[in-house]
N, C-alpha and C positions, 0 to 999 in steps of 0.2 A: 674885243673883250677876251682874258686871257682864261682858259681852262684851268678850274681848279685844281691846284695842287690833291696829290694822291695822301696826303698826309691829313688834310684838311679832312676827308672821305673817309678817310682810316680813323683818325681822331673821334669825328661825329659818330659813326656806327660803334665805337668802342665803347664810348661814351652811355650811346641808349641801351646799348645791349648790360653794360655792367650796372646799371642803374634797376632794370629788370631783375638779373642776378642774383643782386644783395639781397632782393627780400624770395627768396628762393634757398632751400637746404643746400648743402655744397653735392650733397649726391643727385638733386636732380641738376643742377647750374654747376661744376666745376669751373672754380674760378683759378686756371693756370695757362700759362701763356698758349701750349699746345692745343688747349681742350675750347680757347676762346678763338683761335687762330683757325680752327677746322668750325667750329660753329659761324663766326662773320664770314668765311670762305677765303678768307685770306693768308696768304703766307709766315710762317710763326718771325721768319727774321725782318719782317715787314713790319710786326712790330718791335722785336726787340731794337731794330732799326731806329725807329720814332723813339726810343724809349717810354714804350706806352706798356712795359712787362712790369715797370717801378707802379703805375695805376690800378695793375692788373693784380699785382700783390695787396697793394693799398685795401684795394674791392673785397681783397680776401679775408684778408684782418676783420672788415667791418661786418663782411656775412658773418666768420664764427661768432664775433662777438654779439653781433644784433641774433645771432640763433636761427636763422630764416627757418622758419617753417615749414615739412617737407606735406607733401597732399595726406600722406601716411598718419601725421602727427595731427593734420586736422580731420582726419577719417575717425581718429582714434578719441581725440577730444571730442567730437560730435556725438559718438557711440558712448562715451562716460556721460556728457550733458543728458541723452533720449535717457541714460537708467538712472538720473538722480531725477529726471522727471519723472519717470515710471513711478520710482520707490514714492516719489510726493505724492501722487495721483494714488496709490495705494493708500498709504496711510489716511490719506483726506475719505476714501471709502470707507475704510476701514472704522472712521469717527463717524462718519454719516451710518453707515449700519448700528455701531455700539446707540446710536442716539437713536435710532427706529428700536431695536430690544429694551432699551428703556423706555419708550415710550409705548410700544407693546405693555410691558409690565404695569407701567401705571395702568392703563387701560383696563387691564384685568382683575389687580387690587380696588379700582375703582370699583368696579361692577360687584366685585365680592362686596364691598362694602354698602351698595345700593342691594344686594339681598340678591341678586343675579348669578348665577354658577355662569362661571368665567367658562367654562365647556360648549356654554350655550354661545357662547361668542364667535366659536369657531366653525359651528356648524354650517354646510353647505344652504344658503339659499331653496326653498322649493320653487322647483319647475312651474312656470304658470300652465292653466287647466287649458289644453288645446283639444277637447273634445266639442265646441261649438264652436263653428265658423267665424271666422273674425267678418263682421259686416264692412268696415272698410271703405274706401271711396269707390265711387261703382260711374263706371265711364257713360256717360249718357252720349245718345247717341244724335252727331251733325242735326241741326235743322233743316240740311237742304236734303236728307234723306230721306 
């Protein structure tokens, strides 16, 4: 059985690597014959040899046009999404408190209205009386004692 051809080898690894590439910005994946030539590890007239630098162009065309995305631009999209969710999450606070002060005020109109000084509403709680013992549950003591 006869050893693949070096073209074969060159072709396929060109292939997978540019197909990665595309969806990759030009500044992290330059897509030129030199810059793809030292990344496969292969000699640049090795390809222009194959004429695989006409693919290489090709590849290039389609990255600016498709726009690839570099990690920066999705760092940066990521960090605009977290503050339009921030500003929502605010806002939605923001109507949940407006609707507890309203609902505070009713409370208080109510109570004026039942003949209650709304004052008296807001007053602390008294302290329960801790001057006699709390009786409590009182552990009795084993049977076999």
């Amino acid at each position: 059985m006869p050893r693949p051809s070096i073209e074969v080898n060159v072709r396929n690894s060109l292939r997978e690597y540019l197909a990665l590439a595309e969806r990759l910005s030009p500044t992290e994946a330059p897509l030129n014959t030199s810059a793809v030539a030292k990344q496969l590890n292969f000699d640049r007239k090795t390809l222009t040899k194959y004429r695989l630098d006409e693919e290489i162009a090709a590849a290039a065309e389609r990255q600016a046009r498709n726009g690839g995305t570099s990690q920066a631009d999705i760092e940066r999209r990521s960090v605009n999404d977290m503050l339009r969710v921030r500003d929502q999450e605010l806002a939605a606070m923001r109507r949940r408190c407006e609707a507890l002060v309203e609902q505070v005020c009713l409370a208080e109109g109510n109570a004026q209205r039942l003949g209650i000084d709304p004052v008296e509403l807001w007053k602390p709680l008294p302290l329960p009386d801790r001057t006699l013992p709390h009786g409590g549950y009182r552990r009795r003591p084993h049977p076999s004692c």
